[in-house]
Each structure stands twice: as structure tokens, then as C-alpha cells.
N, C-alpha and C positions, 0 to 999 in steps of 0.2 A: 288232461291235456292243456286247458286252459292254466292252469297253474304251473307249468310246466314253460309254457309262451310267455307269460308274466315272466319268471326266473330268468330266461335267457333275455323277455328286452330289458331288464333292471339291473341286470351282471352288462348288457352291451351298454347301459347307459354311463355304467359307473364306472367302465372302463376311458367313456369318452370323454366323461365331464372334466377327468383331471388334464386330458392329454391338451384338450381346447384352452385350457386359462393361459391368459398372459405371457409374453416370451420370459426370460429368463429371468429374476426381478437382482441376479449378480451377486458378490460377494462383497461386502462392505470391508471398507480399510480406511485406514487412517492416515495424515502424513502430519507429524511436529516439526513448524519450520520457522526459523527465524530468515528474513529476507532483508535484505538493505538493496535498498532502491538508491542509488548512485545519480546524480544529475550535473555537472559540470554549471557555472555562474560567473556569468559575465557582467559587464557593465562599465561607463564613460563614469569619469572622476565629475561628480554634482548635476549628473544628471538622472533623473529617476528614469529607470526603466522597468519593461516587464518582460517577463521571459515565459512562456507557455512549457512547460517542458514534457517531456517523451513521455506518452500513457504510460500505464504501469497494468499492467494484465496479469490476468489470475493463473496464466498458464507462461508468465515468466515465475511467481511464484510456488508454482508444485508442478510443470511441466503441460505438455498439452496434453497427453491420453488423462491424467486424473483432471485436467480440467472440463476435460470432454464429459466427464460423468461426475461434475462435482454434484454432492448433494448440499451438505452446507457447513460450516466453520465458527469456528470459537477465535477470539483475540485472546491472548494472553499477553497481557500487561508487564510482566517480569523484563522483558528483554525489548521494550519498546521505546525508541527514544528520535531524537532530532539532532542533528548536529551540521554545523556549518564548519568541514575545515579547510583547512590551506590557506586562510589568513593571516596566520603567524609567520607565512615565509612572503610577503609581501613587505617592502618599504613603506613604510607611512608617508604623510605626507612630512614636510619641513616644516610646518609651523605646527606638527601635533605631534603625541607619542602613541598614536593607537590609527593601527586600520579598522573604519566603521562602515557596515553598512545601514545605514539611515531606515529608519521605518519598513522591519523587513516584514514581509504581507504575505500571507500565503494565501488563495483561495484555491477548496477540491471542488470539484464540478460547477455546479447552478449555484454553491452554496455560498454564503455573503463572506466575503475576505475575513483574514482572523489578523491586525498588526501585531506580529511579539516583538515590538521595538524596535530597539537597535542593536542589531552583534558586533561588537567591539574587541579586539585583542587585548584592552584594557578597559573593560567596564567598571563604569564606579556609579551610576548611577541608577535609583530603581525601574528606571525604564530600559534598562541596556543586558543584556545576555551575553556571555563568553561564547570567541567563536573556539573550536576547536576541545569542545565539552558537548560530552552528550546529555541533551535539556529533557526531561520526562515529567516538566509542568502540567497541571490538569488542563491549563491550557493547549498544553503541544499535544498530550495525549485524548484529549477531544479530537484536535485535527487528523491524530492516526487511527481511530476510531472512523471518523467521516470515512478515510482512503476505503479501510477495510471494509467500509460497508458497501461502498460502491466497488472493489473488488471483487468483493464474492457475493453481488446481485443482479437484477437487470443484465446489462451487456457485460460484464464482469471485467470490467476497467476504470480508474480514475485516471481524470486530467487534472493536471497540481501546474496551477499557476502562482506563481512568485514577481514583486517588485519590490524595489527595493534604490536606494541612492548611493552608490560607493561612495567615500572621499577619494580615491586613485581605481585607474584607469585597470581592468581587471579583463584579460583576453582567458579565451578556454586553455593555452598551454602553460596558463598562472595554476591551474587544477585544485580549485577552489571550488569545494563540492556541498552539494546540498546533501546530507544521505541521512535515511527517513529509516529505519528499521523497527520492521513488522514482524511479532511472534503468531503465532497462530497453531492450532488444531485443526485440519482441513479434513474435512469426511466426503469418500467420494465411495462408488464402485467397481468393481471387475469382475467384465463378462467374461468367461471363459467357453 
């Protein structure tokens, strides 16, 4: 009898213990995604400004339900670059042949500004960058690195501040754009 009471609470035990673990731990998935983060760039002819521009969120790049269950991400470098265009459809000024933007600065979060120069329509100098050419310098690709990390960490956003000095006067329906594109392998879940 007693071996009989053992059997039945070791058969109810081992029915329970699986039914009690943890909710559902979901089905893992992947997303491969290349993003271009778009920003509009403004600025007064010789005067530096700075421009704070629109977060960038982890659930503008893979949507909000995988972002809601991301787990974590790979960069992939292939398809990652920097590019400043719609400078080429701008007037320069009259005493020059190139529209420049002067010392352009980028800083992502807390982290200390990075200058990649000047972007020129006509660069000739080794401090100057073509605008309207996608840049994938270990430098620019450091800075997309930083975005990425603070995308897919902490609050899962980066802030990307930009200054920079135009030579001519450059409003937002000049459409003169900052755009930043990020490759990535983003690994998240689904509960079902």
C-alpha cells in the first residue's frame, strides 16, 4: 500500500512540475533588414548650426510587435553607409564652384562628436567628402555601429545630432538629406 501512495504522489508530482515552469519561452525568428534612416538638413549661409534630429527606434526599424520581443542583433556591415544628398541640386555661391558644408559633426547619444569634415559637391581636399556618395569609412562606420548599439539596447533608440556651417542658405524644401543606412540581423520572438 505504501508503495502503491509513493507511485501515485511521484506520477502526480511529475505531472505538475512540467505544467508549473515558466510561460511560454515562444518561437524564435529572425528579420534581415537594411533601413535608411532619412533626416531632412537645414542651415543659414556661414553660420554653424546644430540640428537635433528625430530618434531613430528599434521598432521604426523591424516594426513594433518584434520589437516588443526583441532579443538581440548582429550589424552587418555589407550594406551600411552615410550619405548626405541634394546638394548637387543647390546653387553655390558666386565667388565659388562647390556647395560645402563646413566641419560636418555628427554626435549619437552621450557620446563625444565624431567631425568627418567638410561635404562638398566638389571636394579636392583630404579633409572634404563628396556629397551625394555613399561614405562607408571606418570612421562613418564606427558612427553606424554606436546608432546600432543604442538601437538595439537600453531604451532601444538613438538621438544623432548633426552641426555643420553651410556656404548658402539651405531650407527643409531644398531636401537635402542626411540618410544613414543600417544592415542588420535582428533576432526576436513569437508567442503564439
Amino acid at each position: 500500500m505504501k508503495t502503491l501512495n509513493l507511485l501515485v504522489l511521484l506520477l502526480t508530482a511529475a505531472i505538475l512540475v512540467p505544467s508549473c515552469k515558466e510561460e511560454d519561452e515562444g518561437t524564435p525568428r529572425q528579420i534581415n533588414k537594411t533601413y535608411t534612416y532619412s533626416q531632412n538638413l537645414r542651415g543659414s549661409a556661414g553660420v554653424k548650426g546644430e540640428l537635433t534630429l528625430d530618434a531613430l527606434r528599434l521598432s521604426d526599424i523591424i516594426g513594433t510587435e518584434p520589437a516588443k520581443d526583441f532579443k538581440n542583433a548582429e550589424m552587418q556591415l555589407a550594406s551600411s553607409y552615410l550619405e548626405i544628398s541634394g546638394l548637387n541640386q543647390l546653387e553655390p555661391p558666386a565667388d565659388t564652384v562647390a556647395v560645402v558644408l563646413e566641419n560636418f559633426t555628427i554626435k549619437v547619444g552621450a557620446r563625444q562628436a565624431v567631425n568627418l569634415g567638410d561635404c562638398s559637391t566638389d571636394p579636392q581636399g583630404p579633409n572634404e567628402f563628396a556629397a551625394d556618395v555613399q561614405q562607408s569609412t571606418n570612421e562613418i562606420i564606427g558612427l553606424i555601429q554606436n546608432i546600432f548599439t543604442d538601437v538595439t539596447s537600453g531604451n532601444k533608440s538613438a538621438t544623432i545630432t548633426v552641426s555643420f556651417t553651410p556656404n548658402v542658405n539651405i531650407t527643409s524644401t531644398d531636401n537635402v538629406l542626411l540618410k544613414i543606412s543600417i544592415d542588420g540581423t535582428y533576432h526576436y520572438v513569437v508567442f503564439e
